[in-house]
PADRENTOR-873658 format. One record per residue (C-alpha): residue number from 1; residue in one letter; x, y, z. Coordinates in steps of 0.2 Angstrom, whole numbers. Last residue first. Example, Ala and Ser with C-alpha at 12.3 -4.5 7.8 and 13.67 -1.06 7.14 Angstrom:
BEGIN
@k: 2	r: S	x: 68	y: -5	z: 36
@k: 1	r: A	x: 62	y: -22	z: 39
% end
This chain:
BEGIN
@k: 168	r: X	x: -60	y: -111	z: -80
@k: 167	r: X	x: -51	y: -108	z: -62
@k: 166	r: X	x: -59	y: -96	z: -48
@k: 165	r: X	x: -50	y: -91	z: -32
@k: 164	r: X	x: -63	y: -85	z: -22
@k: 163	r: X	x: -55	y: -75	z: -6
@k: 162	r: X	x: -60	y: -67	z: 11
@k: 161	r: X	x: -74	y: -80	z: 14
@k: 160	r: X	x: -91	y: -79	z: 18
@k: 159	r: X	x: -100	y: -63	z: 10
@k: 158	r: X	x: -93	y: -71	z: -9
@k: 157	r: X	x: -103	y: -87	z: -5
@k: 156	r: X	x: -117	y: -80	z: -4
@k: 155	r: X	x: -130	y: -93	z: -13
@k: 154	r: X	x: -128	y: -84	z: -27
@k: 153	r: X	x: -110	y: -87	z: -27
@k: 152	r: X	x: -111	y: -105	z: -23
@k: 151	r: X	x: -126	y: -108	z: -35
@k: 150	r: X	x: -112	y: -104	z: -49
@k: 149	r: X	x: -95	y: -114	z: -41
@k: 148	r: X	x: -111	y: -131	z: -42
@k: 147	r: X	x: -113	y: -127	z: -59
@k: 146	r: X	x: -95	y: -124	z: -64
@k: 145	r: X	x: -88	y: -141	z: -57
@k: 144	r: X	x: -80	y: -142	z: -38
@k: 143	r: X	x: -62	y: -142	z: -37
@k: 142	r: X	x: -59	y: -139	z: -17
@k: 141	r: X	x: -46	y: -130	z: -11
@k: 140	r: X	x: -45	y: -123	z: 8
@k: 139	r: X	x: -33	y: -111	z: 12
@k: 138	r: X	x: -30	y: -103	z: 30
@k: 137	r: X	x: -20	y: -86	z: 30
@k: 136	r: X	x: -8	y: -80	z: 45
@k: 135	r: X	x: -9	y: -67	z: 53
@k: 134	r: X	x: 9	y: -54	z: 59
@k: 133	r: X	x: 1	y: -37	z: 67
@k: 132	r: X	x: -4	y: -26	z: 54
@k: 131	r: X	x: 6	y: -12	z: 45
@k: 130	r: X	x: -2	y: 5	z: 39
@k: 129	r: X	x: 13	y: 9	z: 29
@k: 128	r: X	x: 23	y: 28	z: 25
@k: 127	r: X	x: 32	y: 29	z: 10
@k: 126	r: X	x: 47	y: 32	z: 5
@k: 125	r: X	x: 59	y: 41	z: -11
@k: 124	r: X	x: 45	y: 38	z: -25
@k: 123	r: X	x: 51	y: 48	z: -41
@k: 122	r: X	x: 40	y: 59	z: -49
@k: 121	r: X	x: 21	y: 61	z: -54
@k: 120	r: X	x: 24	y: 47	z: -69
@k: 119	r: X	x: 29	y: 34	z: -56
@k: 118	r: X	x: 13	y: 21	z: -62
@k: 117	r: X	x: 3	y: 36	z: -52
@k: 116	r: X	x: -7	y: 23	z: -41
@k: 115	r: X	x: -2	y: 34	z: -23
@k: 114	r: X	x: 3	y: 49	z: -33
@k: 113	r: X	x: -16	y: 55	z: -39
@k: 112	r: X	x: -22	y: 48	z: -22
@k: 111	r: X	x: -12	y: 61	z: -13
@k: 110	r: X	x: -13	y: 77	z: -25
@k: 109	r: X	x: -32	y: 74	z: -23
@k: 108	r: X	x: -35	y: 70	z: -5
@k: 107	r: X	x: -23	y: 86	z: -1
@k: 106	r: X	x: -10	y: 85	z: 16
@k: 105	r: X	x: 6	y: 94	z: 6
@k: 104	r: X	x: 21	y: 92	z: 18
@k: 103	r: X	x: 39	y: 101	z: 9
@k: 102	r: X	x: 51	y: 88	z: 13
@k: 101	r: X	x: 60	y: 90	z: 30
@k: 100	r: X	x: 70	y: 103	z: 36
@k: 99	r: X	x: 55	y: 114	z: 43
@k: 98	r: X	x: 51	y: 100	z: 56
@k: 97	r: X	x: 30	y: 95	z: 56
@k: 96	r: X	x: 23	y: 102	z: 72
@k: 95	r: X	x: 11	y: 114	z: 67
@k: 94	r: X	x: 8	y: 102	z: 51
@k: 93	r: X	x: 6	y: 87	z: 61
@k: 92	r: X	x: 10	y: 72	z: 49
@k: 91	r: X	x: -2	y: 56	z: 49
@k: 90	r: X	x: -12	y: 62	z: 36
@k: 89	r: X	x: -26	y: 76	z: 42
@k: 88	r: X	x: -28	y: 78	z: 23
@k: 87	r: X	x: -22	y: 66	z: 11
@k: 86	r: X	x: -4	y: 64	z: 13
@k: 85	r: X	x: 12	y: 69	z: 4
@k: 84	r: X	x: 29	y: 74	z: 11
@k: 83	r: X	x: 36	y: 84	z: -8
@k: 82	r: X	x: 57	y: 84	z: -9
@k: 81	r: X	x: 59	y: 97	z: -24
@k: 80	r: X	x: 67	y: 99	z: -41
@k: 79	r: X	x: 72	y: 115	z: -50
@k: 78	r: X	x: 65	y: 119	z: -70
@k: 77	r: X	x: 50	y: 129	z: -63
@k: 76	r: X	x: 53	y: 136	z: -47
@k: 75	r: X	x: 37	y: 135	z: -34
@k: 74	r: X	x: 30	y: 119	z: -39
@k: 73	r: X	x: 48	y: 113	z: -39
@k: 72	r: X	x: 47	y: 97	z: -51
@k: 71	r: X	x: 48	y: 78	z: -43
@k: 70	r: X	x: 55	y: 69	z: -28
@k: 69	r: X	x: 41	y: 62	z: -18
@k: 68	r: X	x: 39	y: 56	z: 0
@k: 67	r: X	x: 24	y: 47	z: 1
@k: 66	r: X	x: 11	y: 46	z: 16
@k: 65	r: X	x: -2	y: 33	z: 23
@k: 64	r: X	x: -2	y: 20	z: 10
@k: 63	r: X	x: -9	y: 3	z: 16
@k: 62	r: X	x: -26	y: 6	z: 5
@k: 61	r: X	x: -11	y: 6	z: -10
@k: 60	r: X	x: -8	y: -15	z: -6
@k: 59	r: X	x: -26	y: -17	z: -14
@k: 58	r: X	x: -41	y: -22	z: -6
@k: 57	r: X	x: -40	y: -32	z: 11
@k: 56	r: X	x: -59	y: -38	z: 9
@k: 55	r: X	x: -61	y: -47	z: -7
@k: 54	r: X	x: -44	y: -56	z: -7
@k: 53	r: X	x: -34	y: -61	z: -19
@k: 52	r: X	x: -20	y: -49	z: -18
@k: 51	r: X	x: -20	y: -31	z: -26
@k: 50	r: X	x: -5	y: -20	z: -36
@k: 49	r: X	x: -13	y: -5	z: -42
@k: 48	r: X	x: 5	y: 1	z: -52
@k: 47	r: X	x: 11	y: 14	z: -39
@k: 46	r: X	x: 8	y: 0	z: -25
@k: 45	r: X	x: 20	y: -14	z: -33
@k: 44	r: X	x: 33	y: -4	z: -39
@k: 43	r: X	x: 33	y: 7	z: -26
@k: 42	r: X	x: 35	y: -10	z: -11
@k: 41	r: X	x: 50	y: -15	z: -26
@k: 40	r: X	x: 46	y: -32	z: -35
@k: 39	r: X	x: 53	y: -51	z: -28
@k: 38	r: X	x: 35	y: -54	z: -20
@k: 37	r: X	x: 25	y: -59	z: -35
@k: 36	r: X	x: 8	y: -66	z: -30
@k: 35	r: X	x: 0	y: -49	z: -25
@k: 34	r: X	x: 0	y: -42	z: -9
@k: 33	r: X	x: -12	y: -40	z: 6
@k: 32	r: X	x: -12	y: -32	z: 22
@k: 31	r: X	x: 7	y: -31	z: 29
@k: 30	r: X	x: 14	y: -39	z: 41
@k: 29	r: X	x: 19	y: -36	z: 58
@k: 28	r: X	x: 28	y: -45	z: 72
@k: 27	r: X	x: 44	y: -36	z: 72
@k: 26	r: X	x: 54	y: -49	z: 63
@k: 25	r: X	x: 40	y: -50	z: 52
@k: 24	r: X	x: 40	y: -34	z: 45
@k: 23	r: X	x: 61	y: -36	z: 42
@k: 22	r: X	x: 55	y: -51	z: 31
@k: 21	r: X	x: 41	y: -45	z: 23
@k: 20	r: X	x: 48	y: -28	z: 17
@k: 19	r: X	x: 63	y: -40	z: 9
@k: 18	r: X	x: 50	y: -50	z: 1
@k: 17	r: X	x: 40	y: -35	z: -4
@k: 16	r: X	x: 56	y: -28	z: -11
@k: 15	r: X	x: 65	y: -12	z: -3
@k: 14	r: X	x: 66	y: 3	z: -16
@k: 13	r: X	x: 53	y: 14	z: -10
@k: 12	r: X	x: 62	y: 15	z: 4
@k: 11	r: X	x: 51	y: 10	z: 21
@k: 10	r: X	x: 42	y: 22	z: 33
@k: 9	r: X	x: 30	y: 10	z: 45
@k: 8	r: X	x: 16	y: 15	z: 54
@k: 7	r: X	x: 8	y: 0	z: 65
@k: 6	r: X	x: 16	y: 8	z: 81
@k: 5	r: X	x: 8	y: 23	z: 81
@k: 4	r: X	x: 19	y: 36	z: 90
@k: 3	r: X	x: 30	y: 41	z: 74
@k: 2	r: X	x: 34	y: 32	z: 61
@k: 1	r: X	x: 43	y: 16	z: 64
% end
């Protein structure tokens, strides 16, 4: 947990999404949305753009809250330094944020630029998740032909449902 907001979670960058999965739901929680691979890392899979299905949860980085990055000093060239990063008001008090952790930076830019940075700002240590309680998905296929899928969507299908999975 993450401080006083029970659906912050701080993970290890490394942890898988199945693993993440697993311990989320032990407590009840899950996260948003993911992608149909759950054996890559919870970085991995945010620091590429990683996104499910669905046209309303939007990719697993909207989860994102803070990330804990290990990269270049910004004040001493050729050094490395621990970087909290949020956007600004993030979830970190700066008045009250302990002088022994990593260095807090609360900028829109810096954060979005590290959130889908493919790990080219530095390496990814933690991150801090907005986590939902646990839901569970209802799937209903049906294999319709082309013309009746097309007078679907413009007949609003799209504002209806969550997700359209379309096969050609």
């Amino acid at each position: 947990k993450h401080g006083a907001d029970p659906n912050l979670v701080e993970v290890g960058a490394g942890i898988t999404v199945r693993a993440l999965n697993k311990e989320l739901d032990k407590l009840k929680l899950s996260i948003r949305a993911m992608g149909g691979f759950d054996e890559q890392t919870i970085a991995g899979a945010i620091l590429t753009g990683t996104h499910g299905s669905s046209l309303t949860f939007g990719a697993i980085s909207q989860m994102v809250k803070s990330v804990v990055l290990v990269t270049n000093d910004l004040d001493a060239p050729g050094s490395v330094r621990s970087y909290r990063i949020e956007p600004r008001g993030g979830v970190s008090h700066p008045l009250t944020y302990p002088k022994d952790q990593p260095t807090l930076i609360q900028d829109d830019d810096v954060f979005h630029s590290v959130v889908v940075s493919f790990g080219a700002m530095g390496l990814v240590h933690s991150l801090v998740l907005h986590v939902e309680p646990t839901y569970y998905l209802d799937e209903t296929r049906v294999a319709p032909d082309w013309p009746q899928v097309k007078q679907q969507v413009r007949n609003g299908l799209l504002s209806r449902v969550d997700s359209v999975f379309v096969q050609i």
